[in-house]
MOPAC internal coordinates of N, CA, C and O (Angstrom, degrees):
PM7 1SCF
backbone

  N    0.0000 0     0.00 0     0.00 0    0    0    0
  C    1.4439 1     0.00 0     0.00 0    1    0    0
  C    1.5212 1   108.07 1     0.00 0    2    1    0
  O    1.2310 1   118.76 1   -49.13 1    3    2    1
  N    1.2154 1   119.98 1   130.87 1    3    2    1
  C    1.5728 1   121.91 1  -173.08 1    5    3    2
  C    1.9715 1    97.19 1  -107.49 1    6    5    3
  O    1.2310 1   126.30 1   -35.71 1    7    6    5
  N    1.4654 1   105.50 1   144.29 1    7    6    5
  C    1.1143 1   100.37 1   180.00 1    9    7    6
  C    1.6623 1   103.67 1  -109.57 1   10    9    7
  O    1.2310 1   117.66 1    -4.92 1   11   10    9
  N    1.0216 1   122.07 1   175.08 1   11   10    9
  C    1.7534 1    91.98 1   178.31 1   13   11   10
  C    1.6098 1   109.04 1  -126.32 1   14   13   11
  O    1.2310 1   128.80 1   171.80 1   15   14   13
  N    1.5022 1   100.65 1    -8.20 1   15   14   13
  C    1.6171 1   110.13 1   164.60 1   17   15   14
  C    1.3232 1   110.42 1   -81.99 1   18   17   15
  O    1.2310 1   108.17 1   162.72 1   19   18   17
  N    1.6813 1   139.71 1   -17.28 1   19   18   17
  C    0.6490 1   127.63 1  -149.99 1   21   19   18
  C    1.7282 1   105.56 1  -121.68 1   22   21   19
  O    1.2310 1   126.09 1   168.23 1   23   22   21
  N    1.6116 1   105.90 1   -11.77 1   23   22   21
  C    1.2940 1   132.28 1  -173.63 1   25   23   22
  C    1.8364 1    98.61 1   -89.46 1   26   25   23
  O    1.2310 1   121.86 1   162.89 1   27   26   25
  N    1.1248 1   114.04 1   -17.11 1   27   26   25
  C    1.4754 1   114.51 1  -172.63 1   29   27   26
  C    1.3805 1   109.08 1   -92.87 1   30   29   27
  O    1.2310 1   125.51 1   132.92 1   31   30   29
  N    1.4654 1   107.02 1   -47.08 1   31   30   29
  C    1.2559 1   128.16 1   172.23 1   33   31   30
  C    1.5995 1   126.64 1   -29.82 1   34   33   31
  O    1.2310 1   136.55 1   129.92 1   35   34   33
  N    1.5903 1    85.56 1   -50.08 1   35   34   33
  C    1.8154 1   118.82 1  -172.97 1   37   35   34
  C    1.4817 1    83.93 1   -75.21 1   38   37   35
  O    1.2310 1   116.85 1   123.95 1   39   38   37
  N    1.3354 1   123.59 1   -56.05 1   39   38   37
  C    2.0333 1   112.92 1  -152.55 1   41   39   38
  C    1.6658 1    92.09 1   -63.14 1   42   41   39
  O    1.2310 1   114.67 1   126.60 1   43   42   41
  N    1.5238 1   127.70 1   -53.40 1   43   42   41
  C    1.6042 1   125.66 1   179.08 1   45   43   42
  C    1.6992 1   134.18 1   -34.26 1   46   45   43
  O    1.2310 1   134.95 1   162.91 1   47   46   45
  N    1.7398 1    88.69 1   -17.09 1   47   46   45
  C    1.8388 1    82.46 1  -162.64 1   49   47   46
  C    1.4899 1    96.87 1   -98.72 1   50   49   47
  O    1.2310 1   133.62 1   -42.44 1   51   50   49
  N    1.5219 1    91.29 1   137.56 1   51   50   49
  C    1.5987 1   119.88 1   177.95 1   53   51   50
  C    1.4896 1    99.68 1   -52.58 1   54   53   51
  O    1.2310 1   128.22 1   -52.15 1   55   54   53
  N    1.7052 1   101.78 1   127.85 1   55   54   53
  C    1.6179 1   115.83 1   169.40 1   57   55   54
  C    1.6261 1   103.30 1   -77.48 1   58   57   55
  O    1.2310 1   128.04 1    -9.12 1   59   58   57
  N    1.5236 1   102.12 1   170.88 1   59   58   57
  C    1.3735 1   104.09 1  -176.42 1   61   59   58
  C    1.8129 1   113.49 1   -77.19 1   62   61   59
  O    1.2310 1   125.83 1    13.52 1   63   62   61
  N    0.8553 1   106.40 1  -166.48 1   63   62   61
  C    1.3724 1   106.34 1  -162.18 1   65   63   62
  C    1.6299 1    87.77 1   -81.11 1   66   65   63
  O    1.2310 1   120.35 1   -17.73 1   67   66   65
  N    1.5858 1   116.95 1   162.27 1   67   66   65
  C    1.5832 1   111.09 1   155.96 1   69   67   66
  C    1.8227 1   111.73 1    70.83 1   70   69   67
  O    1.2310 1   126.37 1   174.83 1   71   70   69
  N    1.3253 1   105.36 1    -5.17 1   71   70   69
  C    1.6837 1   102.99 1  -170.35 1   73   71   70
  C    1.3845 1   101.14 1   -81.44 1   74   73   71
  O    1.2310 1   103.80 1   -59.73 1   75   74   73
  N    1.2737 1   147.44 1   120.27 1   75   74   73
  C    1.8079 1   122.28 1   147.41 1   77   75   74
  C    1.4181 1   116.35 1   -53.98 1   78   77   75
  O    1.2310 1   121.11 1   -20.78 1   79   78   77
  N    1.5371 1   115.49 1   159.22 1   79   78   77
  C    1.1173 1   120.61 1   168.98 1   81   79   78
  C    1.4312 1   122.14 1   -44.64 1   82   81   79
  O    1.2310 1   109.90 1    -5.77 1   83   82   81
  N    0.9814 1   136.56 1   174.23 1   83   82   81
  C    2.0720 1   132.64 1   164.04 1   85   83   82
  C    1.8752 1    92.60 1    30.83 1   86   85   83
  O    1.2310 1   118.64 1  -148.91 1   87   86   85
  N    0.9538 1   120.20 1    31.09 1   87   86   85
  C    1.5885 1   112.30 1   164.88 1   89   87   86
  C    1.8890 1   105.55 1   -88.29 1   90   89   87
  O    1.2310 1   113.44 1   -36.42 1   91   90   89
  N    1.1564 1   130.00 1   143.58 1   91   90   89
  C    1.1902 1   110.78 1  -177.29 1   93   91   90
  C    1.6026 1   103.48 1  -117.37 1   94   93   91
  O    1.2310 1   127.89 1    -6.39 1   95   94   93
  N    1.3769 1   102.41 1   173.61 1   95   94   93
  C    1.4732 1    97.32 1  -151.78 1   97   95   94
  C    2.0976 1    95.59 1  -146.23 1   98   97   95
  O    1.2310 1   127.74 1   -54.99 1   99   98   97
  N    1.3130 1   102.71 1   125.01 1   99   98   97
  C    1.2832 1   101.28 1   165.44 1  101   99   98
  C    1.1512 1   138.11 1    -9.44 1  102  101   99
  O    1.2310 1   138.12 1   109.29 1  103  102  101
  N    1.4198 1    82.48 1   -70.71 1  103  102  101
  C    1.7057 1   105.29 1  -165.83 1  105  103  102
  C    1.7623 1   114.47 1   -68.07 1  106  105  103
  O    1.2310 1   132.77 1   136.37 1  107  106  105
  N    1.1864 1    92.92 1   -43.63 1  107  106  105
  C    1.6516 1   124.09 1   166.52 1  109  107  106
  C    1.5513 1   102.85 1   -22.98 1  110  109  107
  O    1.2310 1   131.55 1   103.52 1  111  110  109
  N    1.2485 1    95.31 1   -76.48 1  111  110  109
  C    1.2865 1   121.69 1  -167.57 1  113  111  110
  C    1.9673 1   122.50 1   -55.73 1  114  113  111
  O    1.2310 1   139.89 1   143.67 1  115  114  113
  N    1.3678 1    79.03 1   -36.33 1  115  114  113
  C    1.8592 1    99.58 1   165.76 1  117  115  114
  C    1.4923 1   108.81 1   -40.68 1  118  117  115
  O    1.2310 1   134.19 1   106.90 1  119  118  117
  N    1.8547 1    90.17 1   -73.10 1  119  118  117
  C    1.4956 1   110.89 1  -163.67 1  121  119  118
  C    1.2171 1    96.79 1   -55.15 1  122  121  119
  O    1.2310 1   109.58 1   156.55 1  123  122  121
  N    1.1352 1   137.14 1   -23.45 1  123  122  121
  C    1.5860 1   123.05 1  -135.64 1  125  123  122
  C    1.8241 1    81.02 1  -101.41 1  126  125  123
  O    1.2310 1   122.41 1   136.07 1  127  126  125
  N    1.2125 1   112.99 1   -43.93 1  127  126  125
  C    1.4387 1   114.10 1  -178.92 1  129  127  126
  C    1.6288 1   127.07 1   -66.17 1  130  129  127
  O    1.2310 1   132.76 1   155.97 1  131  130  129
  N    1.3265 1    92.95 1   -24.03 1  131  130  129
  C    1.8105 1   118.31 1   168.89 1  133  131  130
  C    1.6273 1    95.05 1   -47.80 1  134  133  131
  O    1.2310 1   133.87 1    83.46 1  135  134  133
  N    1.4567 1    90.78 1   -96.54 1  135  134  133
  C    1.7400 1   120.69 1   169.61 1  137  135  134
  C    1.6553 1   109.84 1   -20.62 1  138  137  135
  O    1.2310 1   116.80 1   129.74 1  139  138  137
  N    1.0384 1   123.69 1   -50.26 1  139  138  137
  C    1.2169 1   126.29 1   178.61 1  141  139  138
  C    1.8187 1   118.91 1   -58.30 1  142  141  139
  O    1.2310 1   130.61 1   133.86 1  143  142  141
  N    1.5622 1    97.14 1   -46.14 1  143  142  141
  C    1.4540 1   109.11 1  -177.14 1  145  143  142
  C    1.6267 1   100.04 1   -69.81 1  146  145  143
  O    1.2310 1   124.72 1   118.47 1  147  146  145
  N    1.0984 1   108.55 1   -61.53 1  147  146  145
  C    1.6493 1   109.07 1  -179.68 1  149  147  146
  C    1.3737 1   119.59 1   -51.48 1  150  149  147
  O    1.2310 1   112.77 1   165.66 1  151  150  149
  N    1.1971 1   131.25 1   -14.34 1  151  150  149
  C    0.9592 1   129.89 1  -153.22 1  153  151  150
  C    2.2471 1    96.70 1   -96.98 1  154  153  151
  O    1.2310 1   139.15 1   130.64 1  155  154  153
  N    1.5978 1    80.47 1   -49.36 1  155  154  153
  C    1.3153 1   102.98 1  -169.31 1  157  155  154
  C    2.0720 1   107.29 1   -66.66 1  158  157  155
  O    1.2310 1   123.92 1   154.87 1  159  158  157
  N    1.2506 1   110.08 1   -25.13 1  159  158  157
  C    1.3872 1   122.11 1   164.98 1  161  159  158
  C    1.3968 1   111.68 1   -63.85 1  162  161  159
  O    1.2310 1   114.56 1   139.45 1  163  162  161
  N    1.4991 1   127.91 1   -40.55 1  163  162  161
  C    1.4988 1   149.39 1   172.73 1  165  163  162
  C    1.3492 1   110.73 1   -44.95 1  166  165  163
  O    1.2310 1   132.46 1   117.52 1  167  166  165
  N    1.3193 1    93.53 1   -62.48 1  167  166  165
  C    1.6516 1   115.86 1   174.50 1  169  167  166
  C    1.8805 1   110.63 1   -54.68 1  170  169  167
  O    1.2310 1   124.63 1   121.59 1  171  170  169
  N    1.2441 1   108.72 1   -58.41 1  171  170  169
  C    1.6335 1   118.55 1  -167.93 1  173  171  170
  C    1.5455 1    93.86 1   -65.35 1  174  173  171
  O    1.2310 1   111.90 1   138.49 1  175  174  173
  N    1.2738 1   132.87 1   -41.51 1  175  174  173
  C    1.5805 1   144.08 1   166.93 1  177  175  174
  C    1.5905 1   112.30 1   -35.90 1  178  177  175
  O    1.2310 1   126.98 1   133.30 1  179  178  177
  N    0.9795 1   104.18 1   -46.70 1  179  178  177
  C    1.8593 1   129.67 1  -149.53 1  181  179  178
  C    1.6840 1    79.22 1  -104.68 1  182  181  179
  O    1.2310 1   106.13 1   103.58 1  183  182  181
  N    1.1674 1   143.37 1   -76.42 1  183  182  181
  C    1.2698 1   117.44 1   177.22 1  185  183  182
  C    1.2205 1   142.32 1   -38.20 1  186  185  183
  O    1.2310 1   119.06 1   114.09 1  187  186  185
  N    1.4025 1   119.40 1   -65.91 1  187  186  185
  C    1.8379 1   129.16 1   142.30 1  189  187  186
  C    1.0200 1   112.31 1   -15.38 1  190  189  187
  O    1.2310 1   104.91 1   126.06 1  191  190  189
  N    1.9392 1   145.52 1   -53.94 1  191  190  189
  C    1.2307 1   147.55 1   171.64 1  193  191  190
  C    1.2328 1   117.52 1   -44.22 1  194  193  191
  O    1.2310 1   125.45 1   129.09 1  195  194  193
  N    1.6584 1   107.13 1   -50.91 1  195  194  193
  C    1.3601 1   117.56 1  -157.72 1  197  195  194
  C    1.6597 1   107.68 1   -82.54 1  198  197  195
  O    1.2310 1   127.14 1   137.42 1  199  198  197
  N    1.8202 1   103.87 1   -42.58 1  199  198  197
  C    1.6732 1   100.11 1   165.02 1  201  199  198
  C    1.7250 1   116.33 1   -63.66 1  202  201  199
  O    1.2310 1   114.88 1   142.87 1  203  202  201
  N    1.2340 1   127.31 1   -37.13 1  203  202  201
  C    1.4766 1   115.52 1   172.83 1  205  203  202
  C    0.8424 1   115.01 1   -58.38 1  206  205  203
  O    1.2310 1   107.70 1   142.11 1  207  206  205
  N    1.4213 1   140.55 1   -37.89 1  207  206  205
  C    1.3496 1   145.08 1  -175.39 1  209  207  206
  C    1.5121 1   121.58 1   -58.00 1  210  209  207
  O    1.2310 1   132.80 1   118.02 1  211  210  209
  N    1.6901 1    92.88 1   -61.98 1  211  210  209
  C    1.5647 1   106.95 1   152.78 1  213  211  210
  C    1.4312 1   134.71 1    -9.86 1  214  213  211
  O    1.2310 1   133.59 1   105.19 1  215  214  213
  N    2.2871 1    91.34 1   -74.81 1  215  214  213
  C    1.3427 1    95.16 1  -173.43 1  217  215  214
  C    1.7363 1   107.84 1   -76.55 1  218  217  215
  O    1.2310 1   105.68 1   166.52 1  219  218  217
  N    1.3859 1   144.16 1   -13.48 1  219  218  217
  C    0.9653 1   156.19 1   169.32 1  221  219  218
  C    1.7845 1   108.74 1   -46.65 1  222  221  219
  O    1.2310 1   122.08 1   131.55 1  223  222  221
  N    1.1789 1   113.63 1   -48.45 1  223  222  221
  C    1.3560 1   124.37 1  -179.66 1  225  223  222
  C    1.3870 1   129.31 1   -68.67 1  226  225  223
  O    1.2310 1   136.27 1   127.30 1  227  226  225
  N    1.5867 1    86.10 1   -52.70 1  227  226  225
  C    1.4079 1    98.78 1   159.41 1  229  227  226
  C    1.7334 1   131.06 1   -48.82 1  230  229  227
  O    1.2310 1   139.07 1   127.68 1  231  230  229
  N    1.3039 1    80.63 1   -52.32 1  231  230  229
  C    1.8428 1    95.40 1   177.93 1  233  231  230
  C    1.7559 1   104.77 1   -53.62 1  234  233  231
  O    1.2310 1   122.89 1   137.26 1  235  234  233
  N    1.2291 1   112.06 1   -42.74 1  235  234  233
  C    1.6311 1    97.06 1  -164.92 1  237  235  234
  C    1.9420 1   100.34 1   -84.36 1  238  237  235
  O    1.2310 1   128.24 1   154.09 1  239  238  237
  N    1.5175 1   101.74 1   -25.91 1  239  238  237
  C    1.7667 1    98.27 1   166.48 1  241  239  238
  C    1.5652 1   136.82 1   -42.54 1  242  241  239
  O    1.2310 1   122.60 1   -31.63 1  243  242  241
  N    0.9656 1   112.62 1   148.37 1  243  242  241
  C    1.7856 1   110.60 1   174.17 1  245  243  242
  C    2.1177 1    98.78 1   -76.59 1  246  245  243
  O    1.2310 1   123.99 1   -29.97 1  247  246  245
  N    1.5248 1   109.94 1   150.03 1  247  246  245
  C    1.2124 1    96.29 1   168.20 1  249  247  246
  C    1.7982 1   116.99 1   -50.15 1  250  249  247
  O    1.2310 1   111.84 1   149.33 1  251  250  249
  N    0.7861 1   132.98 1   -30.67 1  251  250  249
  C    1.2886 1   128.56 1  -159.05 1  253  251  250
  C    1.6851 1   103.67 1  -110.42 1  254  253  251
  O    1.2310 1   115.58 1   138.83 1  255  254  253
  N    1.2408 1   125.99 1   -41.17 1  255  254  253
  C    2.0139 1   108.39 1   137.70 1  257  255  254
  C    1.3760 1   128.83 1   -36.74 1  258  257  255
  O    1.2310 1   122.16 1   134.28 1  259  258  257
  N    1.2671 1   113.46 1   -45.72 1  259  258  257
  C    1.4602 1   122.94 1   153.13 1  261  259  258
  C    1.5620 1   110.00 1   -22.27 1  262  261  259
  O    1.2310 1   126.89 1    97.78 1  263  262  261
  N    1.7427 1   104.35 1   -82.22 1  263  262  261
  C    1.3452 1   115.49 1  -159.92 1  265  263  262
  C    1.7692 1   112.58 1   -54.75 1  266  265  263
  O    1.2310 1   129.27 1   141.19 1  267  266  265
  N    1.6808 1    99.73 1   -38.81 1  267  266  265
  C    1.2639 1   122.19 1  -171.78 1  269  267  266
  C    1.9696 1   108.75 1   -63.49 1  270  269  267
  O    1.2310 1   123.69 1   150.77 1  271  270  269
  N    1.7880 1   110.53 1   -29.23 1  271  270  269
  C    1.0342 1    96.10 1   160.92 1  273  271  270
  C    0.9850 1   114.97 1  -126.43 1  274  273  271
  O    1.2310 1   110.91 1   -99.47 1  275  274  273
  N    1.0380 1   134.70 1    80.53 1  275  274  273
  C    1.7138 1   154.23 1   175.68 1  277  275  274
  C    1.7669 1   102.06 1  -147.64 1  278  277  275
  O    1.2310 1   112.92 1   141.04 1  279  278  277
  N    0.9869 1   130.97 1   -38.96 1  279  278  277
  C    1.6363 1   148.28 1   143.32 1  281  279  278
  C    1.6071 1   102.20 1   -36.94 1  282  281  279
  O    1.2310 1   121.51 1   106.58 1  283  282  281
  N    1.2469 1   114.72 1   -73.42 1  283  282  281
  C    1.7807 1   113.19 1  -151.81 1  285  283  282
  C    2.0456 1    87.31 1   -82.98 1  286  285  283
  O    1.2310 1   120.87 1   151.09 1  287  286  285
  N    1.1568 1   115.94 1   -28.91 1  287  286  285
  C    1.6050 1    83.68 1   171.66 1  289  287  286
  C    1.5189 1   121.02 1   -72.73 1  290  289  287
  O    1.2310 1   128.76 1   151.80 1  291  290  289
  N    1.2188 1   100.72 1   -28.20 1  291  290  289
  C    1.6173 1    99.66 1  -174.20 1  293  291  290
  C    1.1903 1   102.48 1   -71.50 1  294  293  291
  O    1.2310 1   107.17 1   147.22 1  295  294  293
  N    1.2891 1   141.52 1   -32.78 1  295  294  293
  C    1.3589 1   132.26 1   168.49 1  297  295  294
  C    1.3749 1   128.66 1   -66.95 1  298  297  295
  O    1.2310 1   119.80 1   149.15 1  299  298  297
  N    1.9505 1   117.99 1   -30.85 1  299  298  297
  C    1.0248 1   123.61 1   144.12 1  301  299  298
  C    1.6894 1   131.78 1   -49.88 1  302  301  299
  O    1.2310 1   121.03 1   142.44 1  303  302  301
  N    1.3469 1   115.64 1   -37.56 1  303  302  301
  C    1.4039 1   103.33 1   165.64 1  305  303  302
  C    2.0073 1   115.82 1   -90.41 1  306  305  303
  O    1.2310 1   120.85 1   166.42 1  307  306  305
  N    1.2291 1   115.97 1   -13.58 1  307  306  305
  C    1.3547 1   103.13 1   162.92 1  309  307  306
  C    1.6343 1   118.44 1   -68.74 1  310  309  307
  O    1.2310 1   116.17 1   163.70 1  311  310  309
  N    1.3034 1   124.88 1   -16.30 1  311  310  309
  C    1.7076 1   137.51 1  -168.83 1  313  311  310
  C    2.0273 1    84.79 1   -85.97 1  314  313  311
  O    1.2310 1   119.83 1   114.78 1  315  314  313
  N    1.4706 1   117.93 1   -65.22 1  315  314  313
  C    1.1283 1   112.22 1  -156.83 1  317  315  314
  C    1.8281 1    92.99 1   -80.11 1  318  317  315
  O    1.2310 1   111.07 1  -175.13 1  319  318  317
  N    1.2671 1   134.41 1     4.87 1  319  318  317
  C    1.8107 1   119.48 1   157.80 1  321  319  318
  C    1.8109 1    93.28 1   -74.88 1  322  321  319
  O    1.2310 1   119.83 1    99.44 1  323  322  321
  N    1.2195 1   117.93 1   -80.56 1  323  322  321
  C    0.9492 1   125.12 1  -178.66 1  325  323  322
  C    1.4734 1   120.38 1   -16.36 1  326  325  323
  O    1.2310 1   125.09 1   115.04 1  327  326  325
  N    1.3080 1   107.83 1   -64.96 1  327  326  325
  C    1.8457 1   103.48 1   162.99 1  329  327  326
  C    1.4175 1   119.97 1   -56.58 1  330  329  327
  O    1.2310 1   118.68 1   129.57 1  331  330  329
  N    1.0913 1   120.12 1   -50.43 1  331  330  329
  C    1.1673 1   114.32 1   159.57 1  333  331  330
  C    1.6854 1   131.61 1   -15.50 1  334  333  331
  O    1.2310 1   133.64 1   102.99 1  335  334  333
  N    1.5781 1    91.24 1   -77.01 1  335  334  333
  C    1.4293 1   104.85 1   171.87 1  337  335  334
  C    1.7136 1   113.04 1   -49.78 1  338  337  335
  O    1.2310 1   127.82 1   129.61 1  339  338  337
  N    1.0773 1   102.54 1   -50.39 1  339  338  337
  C    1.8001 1   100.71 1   175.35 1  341  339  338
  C    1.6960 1   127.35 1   -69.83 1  342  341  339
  O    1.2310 1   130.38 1   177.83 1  343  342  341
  N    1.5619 1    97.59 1    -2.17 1  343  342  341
  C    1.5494 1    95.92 1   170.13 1  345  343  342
  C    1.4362 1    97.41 1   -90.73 1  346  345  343
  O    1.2310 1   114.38 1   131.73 1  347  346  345
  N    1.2643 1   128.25 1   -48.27 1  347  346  345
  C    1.5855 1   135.39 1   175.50 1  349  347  346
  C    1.1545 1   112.53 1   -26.95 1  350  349  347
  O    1.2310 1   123.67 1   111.06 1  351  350  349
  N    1.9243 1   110.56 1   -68.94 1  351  350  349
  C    1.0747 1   104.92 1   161.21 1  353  351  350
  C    1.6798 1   154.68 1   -23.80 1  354  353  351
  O    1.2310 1   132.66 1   117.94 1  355  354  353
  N    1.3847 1    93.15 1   -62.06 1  355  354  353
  C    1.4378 1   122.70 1   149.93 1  357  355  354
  C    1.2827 1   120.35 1   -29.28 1  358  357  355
  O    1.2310 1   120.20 1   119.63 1  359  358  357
  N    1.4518 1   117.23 1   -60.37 1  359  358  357
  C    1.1533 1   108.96 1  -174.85 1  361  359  358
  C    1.6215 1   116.18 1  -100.53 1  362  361  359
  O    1.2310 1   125.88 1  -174.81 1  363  362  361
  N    0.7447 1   106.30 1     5.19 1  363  362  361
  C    1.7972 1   115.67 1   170.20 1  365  363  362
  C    1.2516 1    93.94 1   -77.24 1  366  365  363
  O    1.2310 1   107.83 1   129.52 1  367  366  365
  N    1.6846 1   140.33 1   -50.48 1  367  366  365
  C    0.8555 1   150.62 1  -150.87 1  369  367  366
  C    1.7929 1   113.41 1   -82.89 1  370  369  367
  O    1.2310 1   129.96 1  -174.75 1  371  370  369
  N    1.2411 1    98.39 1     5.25 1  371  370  369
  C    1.4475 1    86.19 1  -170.91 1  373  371  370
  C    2.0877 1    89.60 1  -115.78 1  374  373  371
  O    1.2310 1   120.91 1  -125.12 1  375  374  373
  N    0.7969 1   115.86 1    54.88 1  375  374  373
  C    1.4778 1   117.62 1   174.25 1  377  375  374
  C    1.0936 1   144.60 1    33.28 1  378  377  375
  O    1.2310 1   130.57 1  -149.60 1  379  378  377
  N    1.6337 1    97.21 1    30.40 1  379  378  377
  C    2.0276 1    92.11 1  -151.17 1  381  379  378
  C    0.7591 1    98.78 1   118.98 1  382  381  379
  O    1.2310 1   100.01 1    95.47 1  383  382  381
  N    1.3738 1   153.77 1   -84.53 1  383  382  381
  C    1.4031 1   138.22 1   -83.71 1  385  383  382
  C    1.6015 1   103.33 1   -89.19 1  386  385  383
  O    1.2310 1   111.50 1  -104.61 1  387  386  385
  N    1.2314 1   133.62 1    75.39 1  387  386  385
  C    1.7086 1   126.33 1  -165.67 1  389  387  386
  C    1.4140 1   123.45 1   -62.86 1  390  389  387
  O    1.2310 1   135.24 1  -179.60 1  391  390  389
  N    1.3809 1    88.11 1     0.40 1  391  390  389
  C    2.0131 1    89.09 1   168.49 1  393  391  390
  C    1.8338 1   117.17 1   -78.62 1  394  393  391
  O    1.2310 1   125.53 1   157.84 1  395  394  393
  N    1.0048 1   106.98 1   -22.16 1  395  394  393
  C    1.7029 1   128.65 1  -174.15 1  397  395  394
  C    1.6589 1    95.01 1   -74.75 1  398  397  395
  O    1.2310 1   117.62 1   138.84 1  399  398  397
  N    1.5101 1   122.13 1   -41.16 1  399  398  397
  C    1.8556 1   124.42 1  -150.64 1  401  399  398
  C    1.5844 1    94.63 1  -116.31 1  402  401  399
  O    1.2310 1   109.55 1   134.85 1  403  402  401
  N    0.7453 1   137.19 1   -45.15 1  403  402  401
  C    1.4232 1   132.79 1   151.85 1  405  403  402
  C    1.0083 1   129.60 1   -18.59 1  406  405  403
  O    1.2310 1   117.04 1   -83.43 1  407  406  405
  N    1.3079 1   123.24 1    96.57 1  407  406  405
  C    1.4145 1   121.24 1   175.77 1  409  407  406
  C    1.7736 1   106.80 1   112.76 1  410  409  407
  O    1.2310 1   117.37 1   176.18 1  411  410  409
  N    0.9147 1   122.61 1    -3.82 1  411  410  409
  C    1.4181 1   131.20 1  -155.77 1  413  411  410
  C    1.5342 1   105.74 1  -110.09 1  414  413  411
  O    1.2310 1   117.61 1   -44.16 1  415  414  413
  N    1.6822 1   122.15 1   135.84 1  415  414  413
  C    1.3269 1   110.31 1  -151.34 1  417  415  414
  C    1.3839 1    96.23 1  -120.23 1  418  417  415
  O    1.2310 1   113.70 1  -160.46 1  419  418  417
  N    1.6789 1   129.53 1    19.54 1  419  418  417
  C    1.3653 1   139.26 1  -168.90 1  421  419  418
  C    1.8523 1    87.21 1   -66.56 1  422  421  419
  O    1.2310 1   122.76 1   -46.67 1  423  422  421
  N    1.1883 1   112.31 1   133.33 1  423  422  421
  C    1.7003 1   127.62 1   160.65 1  425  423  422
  C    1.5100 1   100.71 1  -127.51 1  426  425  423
  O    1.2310 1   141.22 1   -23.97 1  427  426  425
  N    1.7716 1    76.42 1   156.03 1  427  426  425
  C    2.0411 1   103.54 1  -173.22 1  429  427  426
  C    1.0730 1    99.56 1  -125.25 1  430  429  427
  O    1.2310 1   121.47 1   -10.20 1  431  430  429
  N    1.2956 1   114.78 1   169.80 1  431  430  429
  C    1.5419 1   139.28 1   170.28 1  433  431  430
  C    1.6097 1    86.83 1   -91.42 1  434  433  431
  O    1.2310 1   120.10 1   180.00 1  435  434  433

């Protein structure tokens, strides 16, 4: 998932003194592997939630409430890809201009 406030953020911060660009760096690489692991535990966390939850809902549903909301989410998350894609759009579309994308917390797949 790319964030795009948060992807700008990252390109702005002053490297250390003496670094070249695409030079890679130990330490770098640590954090980056830290961040990575935690991140990916976040994720496996956030899944488990979302299937218990699931089957939780289900269970107190009628079969056919069930169906009725297993239908309206999937249509709820095809509406919010779709927007998605059209904020992207949007902002690809404005040429540059980084005063408009700045600051803005819209994320993509």
């Amino acid at each position: 998932m790319l964030c795009v406030w948060w992807q700008e953020e990252i390109t702005e911060m002053p490297m250390k003194s003496g670094q070249v660009v695409g030079e890679s760096s130990e330490e770098v690489e640590r954090a980056m592997d830290a961040h990575h692991l935690s991140l990916a535990g976040i994720v496996r966390d956030a899944d488990k939630l979302r299937l218990s939850t699931l089957k939780e809902v289900m269970g107190i549903l009628t079969p056919r409430q069930g169906v009725n909301f297993l239908v309206s989410t999937k249509k709820l998350h095809l509406s919010m890809h779709e927007w998605g894609k059209k904020m992207k759009h949007q902002s690809v579309g404005r040429k540059g201009n980084r005063d408009e994308v700045v600051g803005t917390s819209v994320c993509f797949k």
